[in-house]
C-alpha positions as protocol buffer text, in pm:
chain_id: "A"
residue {
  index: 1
  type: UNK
  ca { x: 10259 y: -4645 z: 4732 }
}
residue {
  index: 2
  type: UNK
  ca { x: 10278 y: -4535 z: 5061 }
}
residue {
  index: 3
  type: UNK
  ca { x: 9934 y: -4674 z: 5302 }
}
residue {
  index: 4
  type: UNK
  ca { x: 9920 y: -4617 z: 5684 }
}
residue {
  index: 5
  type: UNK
  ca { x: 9863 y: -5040 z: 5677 }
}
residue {
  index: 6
  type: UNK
  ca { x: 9946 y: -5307 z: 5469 }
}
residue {
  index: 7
  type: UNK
  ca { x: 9652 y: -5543 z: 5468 }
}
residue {
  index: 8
  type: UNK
  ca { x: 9706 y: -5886 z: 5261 }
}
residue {
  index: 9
  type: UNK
  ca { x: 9589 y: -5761 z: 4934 }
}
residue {
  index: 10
  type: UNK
  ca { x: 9794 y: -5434 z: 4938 }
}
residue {
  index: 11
  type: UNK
  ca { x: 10075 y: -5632 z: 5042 }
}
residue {
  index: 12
  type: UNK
  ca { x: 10054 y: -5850 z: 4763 }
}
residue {
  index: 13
  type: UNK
  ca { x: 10007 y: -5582 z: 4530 }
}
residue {
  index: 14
  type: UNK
  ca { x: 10319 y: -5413 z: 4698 }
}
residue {
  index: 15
  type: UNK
  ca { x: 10552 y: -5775 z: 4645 }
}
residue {
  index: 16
  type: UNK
  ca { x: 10430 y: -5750 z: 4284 }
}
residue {
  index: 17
  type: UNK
  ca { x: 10507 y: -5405 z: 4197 }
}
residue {
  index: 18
  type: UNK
  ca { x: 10867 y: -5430 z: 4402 }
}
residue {
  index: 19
  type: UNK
  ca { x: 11032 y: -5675 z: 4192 }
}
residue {
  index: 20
  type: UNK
  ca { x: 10895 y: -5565 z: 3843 }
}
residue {
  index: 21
  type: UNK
  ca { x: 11130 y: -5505 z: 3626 }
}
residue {
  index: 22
  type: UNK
  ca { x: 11036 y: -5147 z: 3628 }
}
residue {
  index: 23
  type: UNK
  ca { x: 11068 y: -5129 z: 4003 }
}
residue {
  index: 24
  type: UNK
  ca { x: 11410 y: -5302 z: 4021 }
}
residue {
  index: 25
  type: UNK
  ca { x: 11573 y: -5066 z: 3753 }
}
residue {
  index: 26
  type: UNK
  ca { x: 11436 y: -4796 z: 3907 }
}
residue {
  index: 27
  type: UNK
  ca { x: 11587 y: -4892 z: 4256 }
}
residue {
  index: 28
  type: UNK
  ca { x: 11946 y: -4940 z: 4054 }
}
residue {
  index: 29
  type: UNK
  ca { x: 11914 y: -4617 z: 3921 }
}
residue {
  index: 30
  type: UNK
  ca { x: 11848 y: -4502 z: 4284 }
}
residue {
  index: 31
  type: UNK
  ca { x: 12128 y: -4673 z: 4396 }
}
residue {
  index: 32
  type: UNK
  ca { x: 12378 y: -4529 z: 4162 }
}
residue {
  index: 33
  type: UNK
  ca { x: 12262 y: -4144 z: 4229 }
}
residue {
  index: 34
  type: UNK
  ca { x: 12303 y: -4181 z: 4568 }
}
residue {
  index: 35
  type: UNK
  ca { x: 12709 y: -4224 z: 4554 }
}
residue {
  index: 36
  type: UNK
  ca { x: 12764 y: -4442 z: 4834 }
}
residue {
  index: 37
  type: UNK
  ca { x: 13062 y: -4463 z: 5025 }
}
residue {
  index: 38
  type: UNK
  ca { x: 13238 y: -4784 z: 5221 }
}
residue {
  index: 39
  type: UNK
  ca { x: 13137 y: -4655 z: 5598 }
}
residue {
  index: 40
  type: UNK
  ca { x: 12868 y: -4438 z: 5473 }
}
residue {
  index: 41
  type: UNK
  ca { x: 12526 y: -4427 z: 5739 }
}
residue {
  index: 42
  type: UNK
  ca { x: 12204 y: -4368 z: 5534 }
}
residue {
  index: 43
  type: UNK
  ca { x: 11889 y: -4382 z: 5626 }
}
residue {
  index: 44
  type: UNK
  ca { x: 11575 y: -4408 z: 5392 }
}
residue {
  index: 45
  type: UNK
  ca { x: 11239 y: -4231 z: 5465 }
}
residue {
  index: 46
  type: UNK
  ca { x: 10917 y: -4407 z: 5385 }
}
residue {
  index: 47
  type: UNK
  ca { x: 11123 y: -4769 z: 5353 }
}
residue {
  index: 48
  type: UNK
  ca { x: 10804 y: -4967 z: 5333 }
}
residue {
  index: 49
  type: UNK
  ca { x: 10957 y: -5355 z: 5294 }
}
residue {
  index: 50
  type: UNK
  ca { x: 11263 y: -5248 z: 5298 }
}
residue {
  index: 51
  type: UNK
  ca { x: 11384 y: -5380 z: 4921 }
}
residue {
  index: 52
  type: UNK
  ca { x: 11596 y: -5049 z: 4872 }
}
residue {
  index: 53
  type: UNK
  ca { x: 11762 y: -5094 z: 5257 }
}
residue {
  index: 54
  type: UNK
  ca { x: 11846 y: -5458 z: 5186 }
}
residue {
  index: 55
  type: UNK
  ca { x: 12036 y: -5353 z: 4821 }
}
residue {
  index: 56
  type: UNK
  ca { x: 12204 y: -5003 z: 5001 }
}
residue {
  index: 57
  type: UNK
  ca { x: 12385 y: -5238 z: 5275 }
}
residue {
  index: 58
  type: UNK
  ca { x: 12586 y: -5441 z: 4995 }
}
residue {
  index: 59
  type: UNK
  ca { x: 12686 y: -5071 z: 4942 }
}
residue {
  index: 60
  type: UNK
  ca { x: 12825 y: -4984 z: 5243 }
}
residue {
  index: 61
  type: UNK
  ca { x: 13032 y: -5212 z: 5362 }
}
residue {
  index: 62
  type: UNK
  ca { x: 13129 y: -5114 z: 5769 }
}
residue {
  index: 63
  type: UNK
  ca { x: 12846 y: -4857 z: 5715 }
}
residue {
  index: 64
  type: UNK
  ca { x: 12491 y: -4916 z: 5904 }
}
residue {
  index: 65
  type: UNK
  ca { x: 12161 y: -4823 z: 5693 }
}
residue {
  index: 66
  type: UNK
  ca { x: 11857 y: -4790 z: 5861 }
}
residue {
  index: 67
  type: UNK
  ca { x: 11470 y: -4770 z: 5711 }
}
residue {
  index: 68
  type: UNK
  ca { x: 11203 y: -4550 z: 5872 }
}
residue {
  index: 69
  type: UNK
  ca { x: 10822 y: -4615 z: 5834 }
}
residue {
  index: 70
  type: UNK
  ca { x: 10470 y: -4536 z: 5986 }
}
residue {
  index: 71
  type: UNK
  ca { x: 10342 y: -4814 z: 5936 }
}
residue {
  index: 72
  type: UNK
  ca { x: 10403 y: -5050 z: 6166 }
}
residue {
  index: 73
  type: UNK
  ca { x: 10322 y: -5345 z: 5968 }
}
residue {
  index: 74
  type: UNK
  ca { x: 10548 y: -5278 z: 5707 }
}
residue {
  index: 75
  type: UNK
  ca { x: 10845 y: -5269 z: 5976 }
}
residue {
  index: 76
  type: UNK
  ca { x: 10730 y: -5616 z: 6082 }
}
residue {
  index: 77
  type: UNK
  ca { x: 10776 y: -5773 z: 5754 }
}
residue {
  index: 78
  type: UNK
  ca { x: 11106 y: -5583 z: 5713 }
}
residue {
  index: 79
  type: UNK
  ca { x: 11247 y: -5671 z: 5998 }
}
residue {
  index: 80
  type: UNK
  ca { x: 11164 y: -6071 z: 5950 }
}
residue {
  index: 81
  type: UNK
  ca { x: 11269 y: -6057 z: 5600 }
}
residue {
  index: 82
  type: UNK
  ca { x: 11599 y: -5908 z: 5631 }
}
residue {
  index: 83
  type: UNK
  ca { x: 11771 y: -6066 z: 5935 }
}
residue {
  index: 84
  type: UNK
  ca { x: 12060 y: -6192 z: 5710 }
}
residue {
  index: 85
  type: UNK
  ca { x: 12155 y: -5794 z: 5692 }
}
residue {
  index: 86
  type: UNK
  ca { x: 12384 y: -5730 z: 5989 }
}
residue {
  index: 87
  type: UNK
  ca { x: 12385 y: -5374 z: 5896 }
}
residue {
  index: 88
  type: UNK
  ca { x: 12055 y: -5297 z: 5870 }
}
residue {
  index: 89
  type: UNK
  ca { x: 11781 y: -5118 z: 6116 }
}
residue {
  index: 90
  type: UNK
  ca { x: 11382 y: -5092 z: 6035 }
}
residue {
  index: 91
  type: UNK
  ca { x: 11265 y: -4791 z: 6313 }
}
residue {
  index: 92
  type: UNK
  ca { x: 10845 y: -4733 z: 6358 }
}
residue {
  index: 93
  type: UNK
  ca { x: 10847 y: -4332 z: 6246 }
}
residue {
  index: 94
  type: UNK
  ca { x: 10742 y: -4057 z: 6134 }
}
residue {
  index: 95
  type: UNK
  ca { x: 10870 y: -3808 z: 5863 }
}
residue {
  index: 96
  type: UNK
  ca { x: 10825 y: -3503 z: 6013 }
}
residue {
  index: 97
  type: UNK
  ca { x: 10991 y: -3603 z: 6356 }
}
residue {
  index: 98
  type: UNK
  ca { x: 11220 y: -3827 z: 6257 }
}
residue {
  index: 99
  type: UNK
  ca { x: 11371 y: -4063 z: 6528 }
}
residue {
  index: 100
  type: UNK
  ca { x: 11719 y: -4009 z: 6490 }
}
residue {
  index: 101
  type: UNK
  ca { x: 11968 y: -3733 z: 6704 }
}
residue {
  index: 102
  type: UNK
  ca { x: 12108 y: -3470 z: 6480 }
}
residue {
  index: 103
  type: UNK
  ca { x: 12392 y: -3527 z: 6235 }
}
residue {
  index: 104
  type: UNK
  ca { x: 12355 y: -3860 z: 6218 }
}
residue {
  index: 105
  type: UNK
  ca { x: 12352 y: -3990 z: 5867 }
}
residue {
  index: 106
  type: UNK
  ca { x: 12587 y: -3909 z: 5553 }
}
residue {
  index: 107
  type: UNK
  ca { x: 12283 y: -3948 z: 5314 }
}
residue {
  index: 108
  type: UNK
  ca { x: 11901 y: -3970 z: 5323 }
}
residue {
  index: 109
  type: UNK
  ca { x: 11708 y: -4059 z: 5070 }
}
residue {
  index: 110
  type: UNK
  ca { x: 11359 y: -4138 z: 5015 }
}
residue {
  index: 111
  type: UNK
  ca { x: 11154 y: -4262 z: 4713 }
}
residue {
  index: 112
  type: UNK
  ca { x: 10787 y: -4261 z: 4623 }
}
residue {
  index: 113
  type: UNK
  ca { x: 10691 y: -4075 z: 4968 }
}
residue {
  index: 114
  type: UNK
  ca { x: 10664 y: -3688 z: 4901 }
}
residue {
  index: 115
  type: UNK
  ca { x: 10408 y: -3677 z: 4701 }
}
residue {
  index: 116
  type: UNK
  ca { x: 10197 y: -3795 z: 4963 }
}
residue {
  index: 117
  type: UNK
  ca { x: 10311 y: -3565 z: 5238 }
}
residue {
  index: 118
  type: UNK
  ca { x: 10102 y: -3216 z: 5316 }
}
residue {
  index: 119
  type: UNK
  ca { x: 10408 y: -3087 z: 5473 }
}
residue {
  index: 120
  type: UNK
  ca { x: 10698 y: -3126 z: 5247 }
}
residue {
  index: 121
  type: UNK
  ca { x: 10889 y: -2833 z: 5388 }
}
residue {
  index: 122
  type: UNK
  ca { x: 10875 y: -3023 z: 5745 }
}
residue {
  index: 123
  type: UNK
  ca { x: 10992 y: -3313 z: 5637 }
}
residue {
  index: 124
  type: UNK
  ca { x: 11305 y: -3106 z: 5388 }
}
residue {
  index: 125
  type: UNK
  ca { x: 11399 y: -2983 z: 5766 }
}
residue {
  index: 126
  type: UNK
  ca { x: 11402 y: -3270 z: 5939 }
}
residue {
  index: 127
  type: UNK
  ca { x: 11593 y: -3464 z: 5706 }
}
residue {
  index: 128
  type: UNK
  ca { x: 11830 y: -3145 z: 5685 }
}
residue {
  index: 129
  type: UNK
  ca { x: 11849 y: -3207 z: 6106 }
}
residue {
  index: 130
  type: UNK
  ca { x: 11949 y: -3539 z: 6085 }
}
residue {
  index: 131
  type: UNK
  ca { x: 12208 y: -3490 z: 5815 }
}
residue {
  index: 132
  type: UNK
  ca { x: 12557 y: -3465 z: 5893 }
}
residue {
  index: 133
  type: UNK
  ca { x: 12723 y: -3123 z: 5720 }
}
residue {
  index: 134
  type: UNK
  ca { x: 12819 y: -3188 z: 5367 }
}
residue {
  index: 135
  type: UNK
  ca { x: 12545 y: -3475 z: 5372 }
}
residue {
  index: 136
  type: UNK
  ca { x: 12357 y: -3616 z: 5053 }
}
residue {
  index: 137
  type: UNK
  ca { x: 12014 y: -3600 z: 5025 }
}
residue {
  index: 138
  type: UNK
  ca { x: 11799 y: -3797 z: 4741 }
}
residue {
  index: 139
  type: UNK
  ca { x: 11449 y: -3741 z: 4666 }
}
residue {
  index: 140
  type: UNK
  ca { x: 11253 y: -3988 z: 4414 }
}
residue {
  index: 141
  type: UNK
  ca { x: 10871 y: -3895 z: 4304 }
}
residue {
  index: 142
  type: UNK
  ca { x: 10662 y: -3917 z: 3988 }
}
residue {
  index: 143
  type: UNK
  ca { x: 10521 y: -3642 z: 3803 }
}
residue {
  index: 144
  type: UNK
  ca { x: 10174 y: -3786 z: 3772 }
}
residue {
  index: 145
  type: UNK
  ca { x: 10053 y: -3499 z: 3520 }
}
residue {
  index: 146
  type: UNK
  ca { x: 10322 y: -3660 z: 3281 }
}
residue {
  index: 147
  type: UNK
  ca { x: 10175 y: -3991 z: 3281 }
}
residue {
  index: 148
  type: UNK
  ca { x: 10074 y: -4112 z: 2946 }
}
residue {
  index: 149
  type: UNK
  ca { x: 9879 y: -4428 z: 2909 }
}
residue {
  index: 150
  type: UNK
  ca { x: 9714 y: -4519 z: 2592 }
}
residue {
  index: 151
  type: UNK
  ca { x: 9293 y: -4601 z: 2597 }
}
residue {
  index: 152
  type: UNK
  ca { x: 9029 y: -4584 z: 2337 }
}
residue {
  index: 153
  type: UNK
  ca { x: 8832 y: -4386 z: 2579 }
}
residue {
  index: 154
  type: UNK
  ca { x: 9032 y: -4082 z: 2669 }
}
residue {
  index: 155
  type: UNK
  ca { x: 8746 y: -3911 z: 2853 }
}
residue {
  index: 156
  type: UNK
  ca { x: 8730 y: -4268 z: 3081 }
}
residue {
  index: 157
  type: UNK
  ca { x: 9103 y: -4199 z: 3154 }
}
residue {
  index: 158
  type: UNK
  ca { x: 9157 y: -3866 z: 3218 }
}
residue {
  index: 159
  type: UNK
  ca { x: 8860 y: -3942 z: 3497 }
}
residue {
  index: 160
  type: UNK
  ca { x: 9016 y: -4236 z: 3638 }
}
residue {
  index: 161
  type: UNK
  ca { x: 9352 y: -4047 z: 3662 }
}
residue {
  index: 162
  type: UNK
  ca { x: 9175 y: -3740 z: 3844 }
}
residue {
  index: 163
  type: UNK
  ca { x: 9032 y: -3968 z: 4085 }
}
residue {
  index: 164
  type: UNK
  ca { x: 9365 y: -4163 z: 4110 }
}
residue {
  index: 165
  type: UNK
  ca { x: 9537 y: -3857 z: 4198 }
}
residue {
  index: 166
  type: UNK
  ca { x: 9303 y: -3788 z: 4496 }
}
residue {
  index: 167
  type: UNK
  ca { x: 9499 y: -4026 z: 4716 }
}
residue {
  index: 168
  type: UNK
  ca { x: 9820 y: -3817 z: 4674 }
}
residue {
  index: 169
  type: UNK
  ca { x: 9917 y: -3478 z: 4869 }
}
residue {
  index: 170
  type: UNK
  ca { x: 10066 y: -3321 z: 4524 }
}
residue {
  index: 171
  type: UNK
  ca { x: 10052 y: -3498 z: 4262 }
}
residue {
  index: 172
  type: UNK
  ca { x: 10267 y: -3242 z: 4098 }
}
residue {
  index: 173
  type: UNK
  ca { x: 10582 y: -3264 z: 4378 }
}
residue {
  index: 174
  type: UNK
  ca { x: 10845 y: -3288 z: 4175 }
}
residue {
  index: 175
  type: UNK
  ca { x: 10779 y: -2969 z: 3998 }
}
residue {
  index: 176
  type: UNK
  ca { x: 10815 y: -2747 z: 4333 }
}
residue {
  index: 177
  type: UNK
  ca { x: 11082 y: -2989 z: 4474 }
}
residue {
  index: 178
  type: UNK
  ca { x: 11373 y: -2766 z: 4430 }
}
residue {
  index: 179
  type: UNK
  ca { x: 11273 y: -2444 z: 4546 }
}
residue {
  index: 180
  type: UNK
  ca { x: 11174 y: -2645 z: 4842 }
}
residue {
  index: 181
  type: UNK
  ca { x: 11488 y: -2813 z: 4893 }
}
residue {
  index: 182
  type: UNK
  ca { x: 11654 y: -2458 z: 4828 }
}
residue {
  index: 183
  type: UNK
  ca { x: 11440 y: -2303 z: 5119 }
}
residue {
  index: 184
  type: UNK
  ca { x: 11544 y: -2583 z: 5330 }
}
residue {
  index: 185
  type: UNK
  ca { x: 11925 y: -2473 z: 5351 }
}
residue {
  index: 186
  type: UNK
  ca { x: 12035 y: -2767 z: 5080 }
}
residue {
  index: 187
  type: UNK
  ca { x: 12275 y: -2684 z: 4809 }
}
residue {
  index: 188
  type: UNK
  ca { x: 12394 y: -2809 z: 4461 }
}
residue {
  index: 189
  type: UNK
  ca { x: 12021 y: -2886 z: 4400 }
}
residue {
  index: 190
  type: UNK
  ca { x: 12020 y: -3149 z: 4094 }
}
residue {
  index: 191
  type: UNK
  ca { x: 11730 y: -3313 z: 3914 }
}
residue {
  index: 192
  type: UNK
  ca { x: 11720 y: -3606 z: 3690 }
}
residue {
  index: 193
  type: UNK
  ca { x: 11506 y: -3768 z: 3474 }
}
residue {
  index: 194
  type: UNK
  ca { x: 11403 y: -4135 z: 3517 }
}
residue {
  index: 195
  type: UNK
  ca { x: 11169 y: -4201 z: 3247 }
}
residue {
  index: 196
  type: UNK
  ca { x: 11009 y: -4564 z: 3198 }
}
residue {
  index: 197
  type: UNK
  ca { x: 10817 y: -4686 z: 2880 }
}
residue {
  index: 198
  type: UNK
  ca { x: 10672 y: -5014 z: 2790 }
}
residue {
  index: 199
  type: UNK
  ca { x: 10544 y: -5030 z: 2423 }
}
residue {
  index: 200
  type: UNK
  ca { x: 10392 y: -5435 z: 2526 }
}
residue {
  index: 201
  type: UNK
  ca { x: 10180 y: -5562 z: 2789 }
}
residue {
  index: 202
  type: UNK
  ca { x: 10342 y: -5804 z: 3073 }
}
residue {
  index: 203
  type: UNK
  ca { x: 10148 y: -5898 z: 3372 }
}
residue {
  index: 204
  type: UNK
  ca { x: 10452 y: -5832 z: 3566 }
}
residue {
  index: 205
  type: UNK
  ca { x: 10525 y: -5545 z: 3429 }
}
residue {
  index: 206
  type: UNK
  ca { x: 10471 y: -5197 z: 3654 }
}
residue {
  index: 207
  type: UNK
  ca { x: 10183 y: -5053 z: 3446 }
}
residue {
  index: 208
  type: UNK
  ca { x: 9992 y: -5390 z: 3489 }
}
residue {
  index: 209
  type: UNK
  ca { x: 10055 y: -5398 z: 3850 }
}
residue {
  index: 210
  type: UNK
  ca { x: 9951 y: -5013 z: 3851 }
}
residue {
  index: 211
  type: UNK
  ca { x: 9603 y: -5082 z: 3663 }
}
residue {
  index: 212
  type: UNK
  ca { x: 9572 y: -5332 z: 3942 }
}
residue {
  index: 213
  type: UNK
  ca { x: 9633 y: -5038 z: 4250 }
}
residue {
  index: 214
  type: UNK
  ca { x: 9414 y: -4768 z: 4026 }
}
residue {
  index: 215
  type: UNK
  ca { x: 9124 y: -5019 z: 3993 }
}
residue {
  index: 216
  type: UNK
  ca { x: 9120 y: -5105 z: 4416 }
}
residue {
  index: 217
  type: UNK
  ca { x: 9127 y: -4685 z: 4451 }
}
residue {
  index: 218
  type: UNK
  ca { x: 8892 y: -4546 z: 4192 }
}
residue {
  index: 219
  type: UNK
  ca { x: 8612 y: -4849 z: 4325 }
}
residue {
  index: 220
  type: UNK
  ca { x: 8674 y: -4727 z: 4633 }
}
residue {
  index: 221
  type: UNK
  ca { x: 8564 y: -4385 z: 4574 }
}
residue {
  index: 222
  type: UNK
  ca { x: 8238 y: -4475 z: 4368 }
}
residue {
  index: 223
  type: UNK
  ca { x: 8342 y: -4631 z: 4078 }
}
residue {
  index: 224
  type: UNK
  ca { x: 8137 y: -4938 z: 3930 }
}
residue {
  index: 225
  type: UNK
  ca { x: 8339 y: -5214 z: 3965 }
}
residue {
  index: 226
  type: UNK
  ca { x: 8128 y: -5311 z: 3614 }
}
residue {
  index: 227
  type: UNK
  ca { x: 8333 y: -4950 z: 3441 }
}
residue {
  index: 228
  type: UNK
  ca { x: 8683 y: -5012 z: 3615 }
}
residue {
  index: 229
  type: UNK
  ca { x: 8677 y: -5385 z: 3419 }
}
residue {
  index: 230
  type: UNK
  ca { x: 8572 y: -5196 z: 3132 }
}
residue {
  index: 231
  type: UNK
  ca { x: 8905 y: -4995 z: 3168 }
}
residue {
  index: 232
  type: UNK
  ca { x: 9100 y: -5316 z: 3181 }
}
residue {
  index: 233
  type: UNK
  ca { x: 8928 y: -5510 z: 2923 }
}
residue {
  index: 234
  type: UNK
  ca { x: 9003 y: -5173 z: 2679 }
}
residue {
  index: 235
  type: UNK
  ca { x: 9356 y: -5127 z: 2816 }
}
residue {
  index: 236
  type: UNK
  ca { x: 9423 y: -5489 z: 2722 }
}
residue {
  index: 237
  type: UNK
  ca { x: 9216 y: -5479 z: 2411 }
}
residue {
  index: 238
  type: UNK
  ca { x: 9519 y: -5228 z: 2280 }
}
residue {
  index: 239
  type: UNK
  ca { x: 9766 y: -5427 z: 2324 }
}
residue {
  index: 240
  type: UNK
  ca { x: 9622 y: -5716 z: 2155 }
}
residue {
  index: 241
  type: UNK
  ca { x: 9608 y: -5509 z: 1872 }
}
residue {
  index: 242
  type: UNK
  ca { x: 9966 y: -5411 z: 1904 }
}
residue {
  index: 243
  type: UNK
  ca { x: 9887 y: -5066 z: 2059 }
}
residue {
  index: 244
  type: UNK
  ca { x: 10016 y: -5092 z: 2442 }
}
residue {
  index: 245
  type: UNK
  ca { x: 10185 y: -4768 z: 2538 }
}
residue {
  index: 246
  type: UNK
  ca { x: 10232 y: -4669 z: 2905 }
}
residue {
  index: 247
  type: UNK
  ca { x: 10503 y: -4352 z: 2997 }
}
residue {
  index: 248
  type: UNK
  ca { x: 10555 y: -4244 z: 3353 }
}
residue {
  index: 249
  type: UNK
  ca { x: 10774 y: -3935 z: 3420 }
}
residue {
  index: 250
  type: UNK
  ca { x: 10981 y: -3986 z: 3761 }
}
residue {
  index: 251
  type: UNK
  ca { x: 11272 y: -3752 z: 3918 }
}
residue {
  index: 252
  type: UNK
  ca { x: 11523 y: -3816 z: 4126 }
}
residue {
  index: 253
  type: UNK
  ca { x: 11664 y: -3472 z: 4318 }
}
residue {
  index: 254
  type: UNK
  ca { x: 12014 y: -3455 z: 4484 }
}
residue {
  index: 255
  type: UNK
  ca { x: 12148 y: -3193 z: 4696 }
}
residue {
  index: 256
  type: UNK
  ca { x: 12412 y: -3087 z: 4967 }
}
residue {
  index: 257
  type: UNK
  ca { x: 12362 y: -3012 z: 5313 }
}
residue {
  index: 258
  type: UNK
  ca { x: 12638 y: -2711 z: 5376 }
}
């Protein structure tokens, strides 16, 4: 989840969630919508640590992919971790003026970052700028009104995932995504479904590492730190009882730049 800073505890929270399970399969899926090419220059908006840059340069072999990001400490650590990548570029950013000359990349994608933008149709045209004609675009969010997570106190969680949702721009993206994209100029709009379940609890698992980010926010914003372990304490009380279920809804939108 996209912050403007990655202090040591959101940083750690960000290593866990990247190489869940979850996160990883998600990235592969990723991967294989975007269609890659040998040669291909991509760039991806909102790159973070750069774990989907380091696995979309094995992709492109004679092809340069570079990762844009606002925050500046999440370049740093990008940059120091992947030095093995000869073919790789981490650029300080912003999504609505992106740094790059027109027409320079065959595909842009970006995952996780729109649904915390207030100006998604200024960020559609910049990455429709910086696209060369007949370029890919790929756009990853979550539906968070789709999210199902089981709790014996369904009044508790609906109000956790209300406040939850106040840290997002539209917590509904995806749903307006392709008129948006549409408006932009892009063609051959697509939309797929990326659905992940878990029916058992694993502390590595993404809706363990999730409890961990929704617990930091809700406290935040005037939560008792007393109710949030409540939350836990019930969340894991299910699934000692065999009753763990956690659904997120996620899309991943492809389209054409003329």
């Amino acid at each position: 989840m996209p912050k403007s800073e990655f202090d040591d505890e959101f940083l750690r929270l960000v290593e866990e969630f990247n190489t869940s399970a979850g996160a990883v399969e998600r990235r592969s899926r990723i991967l294989s919508a975007l269609d890659l090419r040998p040669g291909d220059h991509v760039l991806d908006v909102g790159a973070g640590p750069g774990h989907q840059v380091a696995e979309i340069a094995t992709a492109v072999p004679g092809g340069l992919v570079k990762g844009v990001d606002s925050a500046e400490s999440a370049i740093t650590i990008a940059r120091k971790r992947w030095t093995r990548l000869d073919n790789v570029e981490f650029v300080s950013g912003d999504a609505y003026k992106l740094p790059f000359e027109n027409a320079a990349f065959n595909v842009v994608m970006s995952s996780q970052v729109f649904e915390y933008l207030d100006n998604v149709a200024a960020a559609l045209s910049e990455i429709f700028r910086v696209l060369k004609p007949k370029g890919r675009v790929l756009i990853h969010g979550t539906e968070w009104g789709a999210l199902l997570w089981r709790s014996s106190d369904a009044e508790r969680m609906a109000r956790f995932m209300s406040i939850w949702n106040g840290h997002l721009a539209d917590p509904h993206m995806p749903q307006t995504l392709a008129k948006k994209l549409r408006t932009a100029g892009f063609k051959a709009v697509k939309a797929e479904p990326v659905v992940h379940v878990e029916t058992n609890y694993d502390p590595s698992s993404m809706s363990a590492i999730l409890m961990k980010f929704v617990v930091g926010y809700v406290v935040s914003r005037g939560v008792s730190q007393d109710e949030a372990d409540a939350w836990v304490d019930d969340l894991l009380g299910l699934d000692a009882t065999g009753e763990h279920f956690f659904s997120s809804n996620e899309y991943i939108f492809s389209a054409e730049k003329p």
